[in-house]
C-alpha positions in Angstrom: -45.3 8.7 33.7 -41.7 8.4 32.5 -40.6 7.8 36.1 -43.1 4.7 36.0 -41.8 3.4 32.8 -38.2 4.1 33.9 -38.9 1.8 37.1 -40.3 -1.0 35.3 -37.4 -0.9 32.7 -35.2 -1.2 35.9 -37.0 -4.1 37.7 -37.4 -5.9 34.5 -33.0 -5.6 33.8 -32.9 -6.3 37.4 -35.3 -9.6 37.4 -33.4 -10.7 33.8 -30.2 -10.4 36.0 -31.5 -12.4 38.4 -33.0 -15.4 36.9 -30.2 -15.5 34.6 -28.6 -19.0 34.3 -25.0 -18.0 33.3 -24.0 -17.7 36.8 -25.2 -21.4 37.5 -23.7 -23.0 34.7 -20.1 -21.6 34.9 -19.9 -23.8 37.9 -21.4 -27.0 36.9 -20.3 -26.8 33.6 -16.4 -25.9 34.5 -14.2 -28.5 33.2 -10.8 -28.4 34.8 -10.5 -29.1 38.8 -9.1 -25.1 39.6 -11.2 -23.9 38.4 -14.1 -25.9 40.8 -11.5 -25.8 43.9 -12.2 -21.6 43.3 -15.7 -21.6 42.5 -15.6 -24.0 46.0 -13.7 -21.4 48.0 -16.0 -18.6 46.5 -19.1 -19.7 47.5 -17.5 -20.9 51.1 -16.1 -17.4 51.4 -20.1 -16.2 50.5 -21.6 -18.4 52.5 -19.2 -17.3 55.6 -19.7 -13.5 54.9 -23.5 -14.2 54.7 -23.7 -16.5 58.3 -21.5 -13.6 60.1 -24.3 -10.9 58.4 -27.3 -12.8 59.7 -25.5 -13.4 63.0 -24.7 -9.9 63.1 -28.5 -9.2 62.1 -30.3 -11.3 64.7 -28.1 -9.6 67.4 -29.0 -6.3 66.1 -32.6 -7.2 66.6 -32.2 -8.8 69.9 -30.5 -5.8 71.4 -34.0 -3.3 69.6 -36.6 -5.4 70.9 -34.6 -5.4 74.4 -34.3 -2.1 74.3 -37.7 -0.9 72.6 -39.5 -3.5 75.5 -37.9 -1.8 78.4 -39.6 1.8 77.0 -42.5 0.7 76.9 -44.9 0.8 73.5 -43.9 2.9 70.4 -46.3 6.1 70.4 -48.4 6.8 67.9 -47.6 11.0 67.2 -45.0 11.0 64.6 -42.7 13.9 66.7 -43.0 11.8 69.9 -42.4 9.2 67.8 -39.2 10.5 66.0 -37.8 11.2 69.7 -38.8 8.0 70.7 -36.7 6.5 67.1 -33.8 8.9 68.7 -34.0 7.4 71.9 -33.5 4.2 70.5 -31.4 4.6 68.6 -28.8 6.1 71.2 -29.4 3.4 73.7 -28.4 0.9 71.0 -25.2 2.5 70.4 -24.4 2.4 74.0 -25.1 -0.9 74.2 -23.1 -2.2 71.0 -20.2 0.3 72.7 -20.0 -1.8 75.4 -19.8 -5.3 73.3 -17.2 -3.8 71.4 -15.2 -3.2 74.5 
C-alpha cells in the first residue's frame, strides 16, 4: 500500500512539473534581447539534439524490423524467445558495426 501511495505522490510531483507554466513564461515574458537570442539558441540546440535522436531512432527500427523479417516470426516460448531476443540483438550490433566503419 505505501508503494501505491508513494507512486501516486511521484506522478502527481512529476505531472505538476510538467504542466508547470514557469518554464513558458521565462521566454515570452524575457525583457532584454540576450536574454531571447539564448533562450533562441537553447531551444535550436533542443530541437537539433531531439531531430538527430529521432533520426537515430527510426534507423534503429529500420535496421530490427530488417533484421527480425529475415528470421522469420518471433516464437511464442519465452526461452526460444529470449534466444531469439539474443539473436537479434547480436545481428544488430553487427550491422550498426559496419555503419560505423
Amino acid at each position: 500500500m505505501f508503494e501505491v501511495i508513494l507512486l501516486v505522490l511521484v506522478m502527481f510531483v512529476m505531472a505538476a512539473c510538467a504542466f508547470f507554466p514557469l518554464g513558458y513564461s521565462m521566454v515570452f515574458f524575457s525583457k532584454s534581447a540576450q536574454q531571447s537570442t539564448v533562450a533562441n539558441q537553447v531551444e535550436s540546440t533542443a530541437d537539433s539534439e531531439l531531430r538527430i535522436l529521432e533520426e537515430s531512432n527510426h534507423l534503429l527500427t529500420r535496421l530490427i524490423s530488417e533484421i527480425e523479417s529475415s528470421f522469420g516470426p518471433r516464437p511464442t516460448d519465452s526461452v526460444l524467445r529470449r534466444h531469439y531476443n539474443t539473436l537479434v540483438a547480436s545481428e544488430l550490433e553487427i550491422r550498426l558495426a559496419a555503419l560505423a566503419k
